[in-house]
VEXMAR-826573 format. One record per residue (C-alpha): residue number from 1; z negated, x negated, y. Coordinates in nm, 4 decimals, always signed. Layout:
 resi        w        u        v
  NUM        Z        X        Y
...
This chain:
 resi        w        u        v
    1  -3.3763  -4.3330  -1.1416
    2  -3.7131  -4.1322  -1.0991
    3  -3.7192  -4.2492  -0.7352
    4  -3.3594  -4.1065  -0.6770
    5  -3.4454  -3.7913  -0.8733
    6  -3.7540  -3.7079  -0.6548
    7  -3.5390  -3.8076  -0.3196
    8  -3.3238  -3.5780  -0.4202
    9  -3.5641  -3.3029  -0.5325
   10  -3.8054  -3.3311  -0.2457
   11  -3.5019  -3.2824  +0.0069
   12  -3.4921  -2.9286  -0.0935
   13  -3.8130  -2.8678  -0.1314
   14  -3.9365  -3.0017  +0.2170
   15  -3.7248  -2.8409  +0.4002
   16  -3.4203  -2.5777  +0.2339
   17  -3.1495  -2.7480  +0.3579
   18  -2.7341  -2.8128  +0.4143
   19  -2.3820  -2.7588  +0.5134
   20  -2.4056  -2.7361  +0.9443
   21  -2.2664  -2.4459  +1.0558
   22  -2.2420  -2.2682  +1.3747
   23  -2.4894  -1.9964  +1.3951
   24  -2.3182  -1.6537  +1.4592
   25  -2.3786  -1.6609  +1.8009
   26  -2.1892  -1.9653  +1.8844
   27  -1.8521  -1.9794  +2.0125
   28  -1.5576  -2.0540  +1.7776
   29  -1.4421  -2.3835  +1.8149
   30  -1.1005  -2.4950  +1.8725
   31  -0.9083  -2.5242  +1.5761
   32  -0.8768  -2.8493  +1.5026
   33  -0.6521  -3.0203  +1.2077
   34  -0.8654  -3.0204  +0.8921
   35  -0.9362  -3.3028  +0.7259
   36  -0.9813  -3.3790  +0.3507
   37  -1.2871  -3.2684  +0.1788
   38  -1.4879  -3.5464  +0.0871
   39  -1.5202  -3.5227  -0.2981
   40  -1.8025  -3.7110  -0.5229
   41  -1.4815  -3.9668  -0.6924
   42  -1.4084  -4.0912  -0.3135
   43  -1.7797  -4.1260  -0.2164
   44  -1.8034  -4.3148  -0.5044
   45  -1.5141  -4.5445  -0.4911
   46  -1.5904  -4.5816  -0.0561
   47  -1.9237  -4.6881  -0.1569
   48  -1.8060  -4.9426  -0.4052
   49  -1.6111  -5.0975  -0.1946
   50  -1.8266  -5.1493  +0.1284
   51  -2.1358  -5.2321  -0.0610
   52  -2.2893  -5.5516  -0.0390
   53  -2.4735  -5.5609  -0.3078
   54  -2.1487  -5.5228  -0.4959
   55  -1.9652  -5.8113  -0.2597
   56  -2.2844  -6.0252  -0.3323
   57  -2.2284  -6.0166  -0.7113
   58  -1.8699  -6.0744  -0.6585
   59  -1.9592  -6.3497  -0.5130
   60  -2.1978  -6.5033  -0.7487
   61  -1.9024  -6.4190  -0.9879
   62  -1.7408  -6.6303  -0.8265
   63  -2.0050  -6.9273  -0.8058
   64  -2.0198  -6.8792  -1.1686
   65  -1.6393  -6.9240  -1.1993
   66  -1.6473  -7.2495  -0.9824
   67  -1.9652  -7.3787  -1.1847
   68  -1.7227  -7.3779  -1.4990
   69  -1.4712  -7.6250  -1.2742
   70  -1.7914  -7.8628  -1.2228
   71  -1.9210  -7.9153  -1.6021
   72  -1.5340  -7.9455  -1.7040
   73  -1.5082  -8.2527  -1.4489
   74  -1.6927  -8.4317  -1.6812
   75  -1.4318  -8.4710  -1.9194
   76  -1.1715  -8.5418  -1.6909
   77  -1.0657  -8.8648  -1.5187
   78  -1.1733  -8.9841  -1.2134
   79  -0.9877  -9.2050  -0.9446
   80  -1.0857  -9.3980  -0.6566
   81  -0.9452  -9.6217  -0.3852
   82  -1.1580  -9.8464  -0.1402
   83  -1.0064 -10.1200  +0.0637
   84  -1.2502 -10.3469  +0.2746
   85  -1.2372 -10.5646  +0.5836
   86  -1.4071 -10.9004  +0.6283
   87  -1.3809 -11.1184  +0.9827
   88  -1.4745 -11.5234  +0.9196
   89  -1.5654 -11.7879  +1.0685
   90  -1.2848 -11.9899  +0.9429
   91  -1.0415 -12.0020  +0.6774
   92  -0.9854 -12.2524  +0.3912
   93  -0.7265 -12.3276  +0.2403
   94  -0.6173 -12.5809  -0.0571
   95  -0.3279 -12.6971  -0.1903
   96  -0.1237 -12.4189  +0.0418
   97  -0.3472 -12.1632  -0.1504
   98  -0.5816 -11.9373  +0.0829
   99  -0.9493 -11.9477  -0.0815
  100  -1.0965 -11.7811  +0.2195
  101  -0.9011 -11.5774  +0.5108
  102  -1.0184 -11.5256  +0.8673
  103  -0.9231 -11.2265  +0.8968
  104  -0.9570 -11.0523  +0.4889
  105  -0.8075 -10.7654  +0.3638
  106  -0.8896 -10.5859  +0.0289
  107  -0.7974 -10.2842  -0.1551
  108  -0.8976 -10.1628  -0.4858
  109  -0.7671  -9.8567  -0.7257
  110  -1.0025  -9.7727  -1.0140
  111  -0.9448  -9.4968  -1.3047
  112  -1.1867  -9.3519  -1.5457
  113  -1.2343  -9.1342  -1.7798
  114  -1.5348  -9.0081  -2.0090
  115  -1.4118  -9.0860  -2.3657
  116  -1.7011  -8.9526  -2.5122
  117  -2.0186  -8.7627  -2.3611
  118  -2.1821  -8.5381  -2.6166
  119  -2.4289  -8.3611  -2.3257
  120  -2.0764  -8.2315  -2.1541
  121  -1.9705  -7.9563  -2.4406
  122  -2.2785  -7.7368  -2.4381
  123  -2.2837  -7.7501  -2.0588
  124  -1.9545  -7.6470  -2.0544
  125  -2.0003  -7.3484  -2.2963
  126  -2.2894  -7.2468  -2.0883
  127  -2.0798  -7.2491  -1.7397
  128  -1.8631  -7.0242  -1.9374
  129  -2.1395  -6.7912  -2.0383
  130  -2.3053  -6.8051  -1.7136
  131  -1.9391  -6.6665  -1.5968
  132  -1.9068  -6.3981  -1.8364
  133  -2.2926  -6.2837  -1.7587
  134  -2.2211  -6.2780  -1.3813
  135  -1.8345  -6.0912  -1.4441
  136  -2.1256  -5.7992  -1.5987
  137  -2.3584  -5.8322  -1.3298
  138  -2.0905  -5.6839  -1.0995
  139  -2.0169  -5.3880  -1.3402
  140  -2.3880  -5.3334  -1.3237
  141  -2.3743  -5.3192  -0.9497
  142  -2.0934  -5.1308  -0.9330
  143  -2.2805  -4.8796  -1.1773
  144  -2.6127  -4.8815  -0.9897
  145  -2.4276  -4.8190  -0.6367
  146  -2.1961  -4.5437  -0.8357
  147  -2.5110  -4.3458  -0.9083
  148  -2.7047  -4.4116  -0.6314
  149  -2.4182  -4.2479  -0.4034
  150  -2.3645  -3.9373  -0.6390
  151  -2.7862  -3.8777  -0.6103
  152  -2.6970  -3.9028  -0.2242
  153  -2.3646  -3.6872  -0.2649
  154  -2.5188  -3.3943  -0.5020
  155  -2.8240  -3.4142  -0.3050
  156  -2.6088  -3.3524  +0.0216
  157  -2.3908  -3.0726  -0.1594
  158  -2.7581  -2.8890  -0.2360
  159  -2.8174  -2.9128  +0.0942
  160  -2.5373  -2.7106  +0.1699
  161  -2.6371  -2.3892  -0.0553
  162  -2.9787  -2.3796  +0.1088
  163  -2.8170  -2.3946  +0.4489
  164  -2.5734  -2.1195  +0.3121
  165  -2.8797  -1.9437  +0.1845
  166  -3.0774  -1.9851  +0.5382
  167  -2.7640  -1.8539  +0.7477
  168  -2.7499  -1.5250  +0.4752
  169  -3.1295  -1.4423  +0.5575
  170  -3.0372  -1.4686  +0.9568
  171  -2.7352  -1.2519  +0.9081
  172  -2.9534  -0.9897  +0.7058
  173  -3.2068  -1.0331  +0.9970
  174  -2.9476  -0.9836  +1.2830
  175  -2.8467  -0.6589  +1.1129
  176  -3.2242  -0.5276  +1.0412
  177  -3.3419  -0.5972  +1.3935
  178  -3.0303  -0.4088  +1.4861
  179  -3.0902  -0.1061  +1.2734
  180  -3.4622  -0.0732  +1.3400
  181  -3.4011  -0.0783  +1.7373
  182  -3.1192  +0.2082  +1.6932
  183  -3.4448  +0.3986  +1.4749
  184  -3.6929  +0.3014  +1.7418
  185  -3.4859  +0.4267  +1.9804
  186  -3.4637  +0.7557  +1.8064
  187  -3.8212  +0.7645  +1.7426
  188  -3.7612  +0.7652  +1.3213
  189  -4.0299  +0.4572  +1.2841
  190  -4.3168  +0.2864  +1.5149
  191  -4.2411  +0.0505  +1.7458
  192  -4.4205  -0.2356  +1.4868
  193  -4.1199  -0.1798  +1.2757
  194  -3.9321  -0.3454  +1.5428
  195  -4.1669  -0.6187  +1.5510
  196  -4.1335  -0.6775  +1.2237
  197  -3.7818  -0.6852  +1.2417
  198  -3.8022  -0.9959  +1.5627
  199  -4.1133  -1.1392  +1.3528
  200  -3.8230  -1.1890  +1.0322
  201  -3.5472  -1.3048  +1.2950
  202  -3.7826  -1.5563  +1.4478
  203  -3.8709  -1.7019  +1.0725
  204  -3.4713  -1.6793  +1.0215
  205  -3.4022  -1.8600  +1.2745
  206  -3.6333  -2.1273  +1.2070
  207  -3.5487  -2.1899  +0.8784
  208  -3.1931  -2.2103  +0.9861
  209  -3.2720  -2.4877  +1.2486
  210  -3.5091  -2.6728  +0.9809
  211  -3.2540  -2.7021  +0.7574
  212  -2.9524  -2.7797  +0.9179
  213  -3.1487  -3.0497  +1.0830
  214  -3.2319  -3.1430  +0.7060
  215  -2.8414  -3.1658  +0.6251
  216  -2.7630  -3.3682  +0.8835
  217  -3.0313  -3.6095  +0.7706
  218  -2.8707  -3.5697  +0.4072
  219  -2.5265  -3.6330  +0.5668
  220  -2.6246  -3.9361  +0.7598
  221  -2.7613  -4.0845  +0.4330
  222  -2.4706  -3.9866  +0.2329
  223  -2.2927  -4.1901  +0.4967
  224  -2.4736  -4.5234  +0.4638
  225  -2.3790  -4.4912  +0.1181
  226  -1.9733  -4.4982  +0.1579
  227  -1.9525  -4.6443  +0.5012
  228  -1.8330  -4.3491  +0.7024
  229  -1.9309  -4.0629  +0.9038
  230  -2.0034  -3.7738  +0.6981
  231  -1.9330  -3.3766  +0.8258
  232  -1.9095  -3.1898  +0.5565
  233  -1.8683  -2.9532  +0.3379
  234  -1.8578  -3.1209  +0.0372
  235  -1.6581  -3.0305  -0.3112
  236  -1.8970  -2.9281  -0.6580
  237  -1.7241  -3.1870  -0.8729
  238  -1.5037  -2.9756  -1.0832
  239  -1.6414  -2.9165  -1.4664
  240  -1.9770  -3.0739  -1.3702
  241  -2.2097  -2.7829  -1.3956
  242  -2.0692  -2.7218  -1.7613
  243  -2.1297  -3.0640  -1.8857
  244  -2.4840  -3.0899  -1.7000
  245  -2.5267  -2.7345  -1.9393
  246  -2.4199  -2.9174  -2.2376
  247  -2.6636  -3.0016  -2.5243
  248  -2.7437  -3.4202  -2.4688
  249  -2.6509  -3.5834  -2.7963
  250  -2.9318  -3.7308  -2.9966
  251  -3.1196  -4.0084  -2.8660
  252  -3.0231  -4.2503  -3.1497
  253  -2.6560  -4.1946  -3.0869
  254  -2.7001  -4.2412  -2.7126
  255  -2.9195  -4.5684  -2.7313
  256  -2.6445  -4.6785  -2.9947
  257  -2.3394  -4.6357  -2.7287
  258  -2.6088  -4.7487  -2.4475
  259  -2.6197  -5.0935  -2.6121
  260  -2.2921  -5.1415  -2.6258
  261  -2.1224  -5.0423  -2.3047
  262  -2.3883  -5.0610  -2.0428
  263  -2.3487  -5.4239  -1.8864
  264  -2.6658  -5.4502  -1.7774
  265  -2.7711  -5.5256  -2.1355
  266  -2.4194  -5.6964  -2.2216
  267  -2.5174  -5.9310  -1.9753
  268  -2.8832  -5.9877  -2.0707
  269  -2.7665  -6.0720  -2.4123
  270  -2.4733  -6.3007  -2.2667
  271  -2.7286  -6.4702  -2.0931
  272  -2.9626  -6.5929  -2.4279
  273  -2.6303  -6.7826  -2.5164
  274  -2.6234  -6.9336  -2.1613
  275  -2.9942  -7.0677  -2.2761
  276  -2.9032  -7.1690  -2.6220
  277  -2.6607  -7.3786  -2.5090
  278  -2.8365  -7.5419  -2.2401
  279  -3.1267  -7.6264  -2.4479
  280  -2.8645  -7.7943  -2.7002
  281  -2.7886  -8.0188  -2.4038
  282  -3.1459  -8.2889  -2.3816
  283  -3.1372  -8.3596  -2.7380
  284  -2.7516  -8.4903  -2.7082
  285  -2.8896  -8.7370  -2.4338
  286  -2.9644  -8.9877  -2.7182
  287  -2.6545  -9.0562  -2.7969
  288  -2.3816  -9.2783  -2.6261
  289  -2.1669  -9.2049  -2.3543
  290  -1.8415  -9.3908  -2.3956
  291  -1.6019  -9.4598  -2.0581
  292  -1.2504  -9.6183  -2.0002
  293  -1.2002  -9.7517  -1.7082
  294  -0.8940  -9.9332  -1.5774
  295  -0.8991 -10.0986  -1.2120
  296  -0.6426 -10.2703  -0.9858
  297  -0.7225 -10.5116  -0.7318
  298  -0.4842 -10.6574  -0.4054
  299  -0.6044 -10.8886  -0.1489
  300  -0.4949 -11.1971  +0.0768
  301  -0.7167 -11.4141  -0.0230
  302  -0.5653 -11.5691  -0.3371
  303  -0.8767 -11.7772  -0.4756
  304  -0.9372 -12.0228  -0.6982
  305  -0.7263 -11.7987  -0.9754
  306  -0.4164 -11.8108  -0.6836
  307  -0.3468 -11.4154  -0.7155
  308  -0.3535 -11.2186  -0.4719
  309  -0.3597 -10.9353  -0.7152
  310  -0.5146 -10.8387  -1.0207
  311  -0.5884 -10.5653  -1.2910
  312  -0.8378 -10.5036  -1.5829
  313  -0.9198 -10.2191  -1.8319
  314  -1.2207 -10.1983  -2.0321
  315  -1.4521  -9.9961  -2.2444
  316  -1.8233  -9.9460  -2.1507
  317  -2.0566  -9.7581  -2.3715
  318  -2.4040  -9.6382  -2.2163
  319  -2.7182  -9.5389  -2.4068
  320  -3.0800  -9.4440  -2.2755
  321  -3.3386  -9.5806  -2.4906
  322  -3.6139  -9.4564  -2.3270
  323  -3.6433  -9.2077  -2.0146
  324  -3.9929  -9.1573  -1.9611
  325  -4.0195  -8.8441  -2.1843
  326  -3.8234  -8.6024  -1.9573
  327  -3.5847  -8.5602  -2.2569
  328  -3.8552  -8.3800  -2.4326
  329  -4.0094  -8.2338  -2.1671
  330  -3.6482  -8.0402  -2.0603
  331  -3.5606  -7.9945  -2.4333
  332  -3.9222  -7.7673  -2.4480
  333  -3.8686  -7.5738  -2.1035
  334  -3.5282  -7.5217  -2.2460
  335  -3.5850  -7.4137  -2.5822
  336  -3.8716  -7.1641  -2.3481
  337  -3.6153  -7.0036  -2.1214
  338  -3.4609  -6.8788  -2.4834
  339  -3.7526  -6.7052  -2.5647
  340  -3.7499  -6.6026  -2.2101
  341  -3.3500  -6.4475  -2.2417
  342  -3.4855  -6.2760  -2.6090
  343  -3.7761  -6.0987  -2.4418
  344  -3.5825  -6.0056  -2.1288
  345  -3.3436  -5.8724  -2.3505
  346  -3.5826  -5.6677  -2.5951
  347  -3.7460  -5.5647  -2.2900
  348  -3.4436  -5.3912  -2.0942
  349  -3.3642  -5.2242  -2.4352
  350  -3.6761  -5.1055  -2.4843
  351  -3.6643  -4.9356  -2.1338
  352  -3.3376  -4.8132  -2.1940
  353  -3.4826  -4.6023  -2.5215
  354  -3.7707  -4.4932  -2.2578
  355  -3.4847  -4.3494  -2.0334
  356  -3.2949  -4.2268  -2.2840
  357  -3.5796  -4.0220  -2.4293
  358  -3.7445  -3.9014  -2.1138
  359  -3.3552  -3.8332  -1.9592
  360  -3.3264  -3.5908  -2.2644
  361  -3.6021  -3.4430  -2.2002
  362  -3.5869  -3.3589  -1.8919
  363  -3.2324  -3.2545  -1.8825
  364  -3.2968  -2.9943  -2.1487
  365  -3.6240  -2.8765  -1.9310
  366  -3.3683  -2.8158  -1.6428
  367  -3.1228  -2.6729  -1.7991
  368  -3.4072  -2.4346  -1.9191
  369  -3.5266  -2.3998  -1.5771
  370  -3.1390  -2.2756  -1.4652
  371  -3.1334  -1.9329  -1.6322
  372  -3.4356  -1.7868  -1.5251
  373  -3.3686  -1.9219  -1.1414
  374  -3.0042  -1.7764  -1.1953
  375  -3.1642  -1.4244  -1.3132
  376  -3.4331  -1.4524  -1.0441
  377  -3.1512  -1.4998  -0.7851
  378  -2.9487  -1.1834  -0.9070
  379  -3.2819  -1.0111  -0.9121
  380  -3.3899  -1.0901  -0.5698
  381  -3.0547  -0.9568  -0.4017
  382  -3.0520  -0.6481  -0.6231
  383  -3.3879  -0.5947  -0.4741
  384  -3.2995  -0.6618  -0.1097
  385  -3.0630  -0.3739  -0.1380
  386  -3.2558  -0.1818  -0.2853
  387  -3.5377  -0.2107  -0.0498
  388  -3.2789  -0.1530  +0.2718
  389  -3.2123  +0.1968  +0.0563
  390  -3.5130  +0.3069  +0.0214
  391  -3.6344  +0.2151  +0.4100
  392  -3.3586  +0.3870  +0.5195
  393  -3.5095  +0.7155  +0.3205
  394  -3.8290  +0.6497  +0.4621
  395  -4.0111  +0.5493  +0.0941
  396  -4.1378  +0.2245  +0.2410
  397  -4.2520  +0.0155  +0.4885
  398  -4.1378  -0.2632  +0.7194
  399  -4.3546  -0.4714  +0.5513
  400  -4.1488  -0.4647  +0.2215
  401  -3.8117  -0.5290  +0.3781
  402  -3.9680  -0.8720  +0.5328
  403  -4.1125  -0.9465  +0.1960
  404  -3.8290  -0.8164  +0.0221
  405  -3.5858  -1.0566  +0.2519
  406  -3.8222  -1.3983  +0.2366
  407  -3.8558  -1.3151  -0.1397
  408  -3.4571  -1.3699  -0.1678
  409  -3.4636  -1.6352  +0.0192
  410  -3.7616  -1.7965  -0.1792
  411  -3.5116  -1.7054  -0.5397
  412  -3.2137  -1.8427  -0.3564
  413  -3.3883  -2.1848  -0.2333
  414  -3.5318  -2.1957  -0.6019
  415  -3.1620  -2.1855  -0.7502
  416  -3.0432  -2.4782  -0.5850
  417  -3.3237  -2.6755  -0.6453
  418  -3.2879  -2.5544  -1.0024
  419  -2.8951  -2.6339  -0.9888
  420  -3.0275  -2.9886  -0.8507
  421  -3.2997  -3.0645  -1.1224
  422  -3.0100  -3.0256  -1.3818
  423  -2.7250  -3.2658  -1.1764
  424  -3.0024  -3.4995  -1.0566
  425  -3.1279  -3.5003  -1.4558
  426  -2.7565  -3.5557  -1.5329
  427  -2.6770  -3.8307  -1.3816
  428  -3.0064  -4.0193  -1.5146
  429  -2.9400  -3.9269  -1.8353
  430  -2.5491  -4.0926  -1.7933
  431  -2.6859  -4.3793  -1.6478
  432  -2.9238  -4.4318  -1.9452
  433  -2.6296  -4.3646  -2.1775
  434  -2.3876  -4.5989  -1.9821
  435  -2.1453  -4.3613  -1.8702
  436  -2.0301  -4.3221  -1.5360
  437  -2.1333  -4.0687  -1.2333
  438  -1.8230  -3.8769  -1.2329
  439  -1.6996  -3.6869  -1.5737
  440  -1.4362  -3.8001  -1.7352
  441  -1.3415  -4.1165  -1.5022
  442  -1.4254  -4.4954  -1.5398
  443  -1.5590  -4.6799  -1.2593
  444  -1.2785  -4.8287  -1.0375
């Protein structure tokens, strides 16, 4: 989560990016039909669905399925036919019965079935387990690709603003450099005022290059995310910026709801009964395993019995005295991977009241962080015109418009990063908590 968080972040800061547009100077383009808007709840379920990581655990969903099929053939019967070909020397024959054939045929159909195997149950309850863990695993991928697209999608849609924010401070420019030449020209202010003026386009336009260059980058990994080509411009998921605002519940409450629903921990919890089962499993080895088996027999050569067919069912019973030790030896690595599941489990939870606390904290320092940047925003704009007023009059310099102008556009690319802290703090904090990316909407 920290990793996606600073992704996110340093985007902005590195280079005050988003939304390609056409500079002013291009040409229109042709109008074209316009497609959908690419919203966060499609990026999300697109990514879901292409991911492998989420195929991958569907797929060891389904090993664990099949595994249950295997420990449950245990306990089920078991048929096989062989038949057999022998080529003699000679045959024999007495008393018009044949004892040995030249040419001897054989076939043979035997049933069984485990009456009693007290090593099967536990396996099977584990196989079960195992299933149940690996059905969670795939809600945890689900969850982790979920929240790794909306860092790439709100990261993207930041992108945008500063873009929006770049092409505002060219416009401004474009109109400055046009004013000062028509005052040059009328010999109101020195020449340097008009290189000032082509000194704050050149910046301008810079910027503007820089961080459309930057979106495109944001776009393109947006796109490896849900599996498509991404243009742009994206939708602020409706009601987000007012829940991101919201006071977090307390950390106890969260960690409470975080234990239950998140299936990260369901799962690592699933998975100490998938141990406890298997380590019941070597210590049922010392007792008997008890098999009915029932076999029918055809062949041409009729014997000394004179049948050519015959049939027999019968009861074995099978105990291991003695194996070497590797009862005990599995029964102790068993009764170990237990201990392992526990502190896996304590672990995770542990980390999860780390996230929880530090998510807290850090979305109440950016939602802190947002009113000041919002004010400081306002401020800067109020002060851009304010500056272009008091040029015009003569009260101040070039200078002051250029500083006045990158100052707004410093407040501006401080906003979105501000408006980013708080989303990107968001979503760590719902992650955490077990909730989903998107407000309001389960995971599909």
């Amino acid at each position: 989560m920290l990793l996606r968080t600073l992704f996110a972040a340093g985007l902005v800061v590195a280079t005050a990016a988003p939304a390609v547009h056409a500079q002013p100077t291009s040409p229109a383009p042709a109008p074209t039909p316009a497609a959908a808007p690419l919203t966060l709840d499609e990026a999300v379920r697109r990514a879901i669905a292409v991911s492998e990581d989420v195929r991958i655990a569907q797929a060891r969903s389904g090993q664990a399925a099949a595994a249950i099929g295997r420990a449950r053939s245990a306990l089920l019967p078991s048929v096989v036919a062989t038949g057999n070909y022998n080529r003699r020397a000679r045959s024999v024959t007495r008393d018009d019965v044949t004892i040995q054939s030249t040419n001897a045929f054989g076939a043979s159909l035997t049933a069984a079935t485990r009456l009693f195997d007290a090593r099967a149950y536990p396996l099977l309850r584990a196989a079960r387990r195992d299933r149940d863990a690996a059905v969670l695993d795939e809600r945890a991928a689900q969850r982790t690709i979920a929240f790794d697209t909306a860092a790439a999608y709100i990261a993207a849609l930041a992108q945008e603003q500063v873009v929006e924010a770049a092409l505002r401070r060219r416009e401004l420019a474009v109109a400055r450099r046009r004013d000062v030449a028509a005052r040059v020209e009328a010999k109101l202010v020195s020449t340097n005022d008009q290189t000032q003026a082509d000194l704050e386009l050149a910046t301008a336009d810079r910027d503007l290059a820089t961080t459309q260059a930057t979106l495109a980058v944001a776009y393109a990994e947006l796109a490896w995310w849900v599996g498509g080509p991404v243009t742009g411009p994206l939708v602020e998921p409706p009601g987000f910026t007012a829940l991101a605002a919201a006071p977090p519940p307390p950390v106890a409450a969260l960690a409470t709801d975080a234990r239950r629903v998140r299936p990260d921990l369901g799962a690592a919890r699933v998975r100490i009964d998938v141990a406890e089962e298997l380590a019941k499993e070597p210590a049922r080895r010392a007792l008997p395993i008890i098999d009915l088996i029932g076999q029918l027999r055809v062949t041409n050569e009729a014997g000394f019995a004179g049948r050519n067919h015959d049939w027999l069912i019968g009861v074995t019973a099978t105990w291991e005295l003695w194996d070497g030790g590797e009862r005990a030896a599995d029964s102790r690595i068993r009764a170990l991977d237990v201990e392992i599941a526990r502190l896996n489990l304590g672990a995770a939870e542990r980390r999860t009241d780390v996230d929880l606390s530090a998510g807290v904290a850090r979305l109440r320092g950016a939602q802190a962080a947002l009113t000041p940047a919002q004010e400081g925003a306002a401020a800067a704009a109020r002060n851009t015109d304010e500056v272009a007023v008091l040029y015009q009059q003569g009260l101040i310099r070039a200078f002051d418009v250029v500083d006045a102008s990158a100052r707004r556009f410093d407040a501006d690319i401080a906003l979105v990063r501000a408006r980013l802290d708080l989303a990107a703090a968001w979503l760590d904090l719902a992650e955490a908590a077990g909730a989903g990316p998107v407000p309001g909407q389960e995971l599909p």
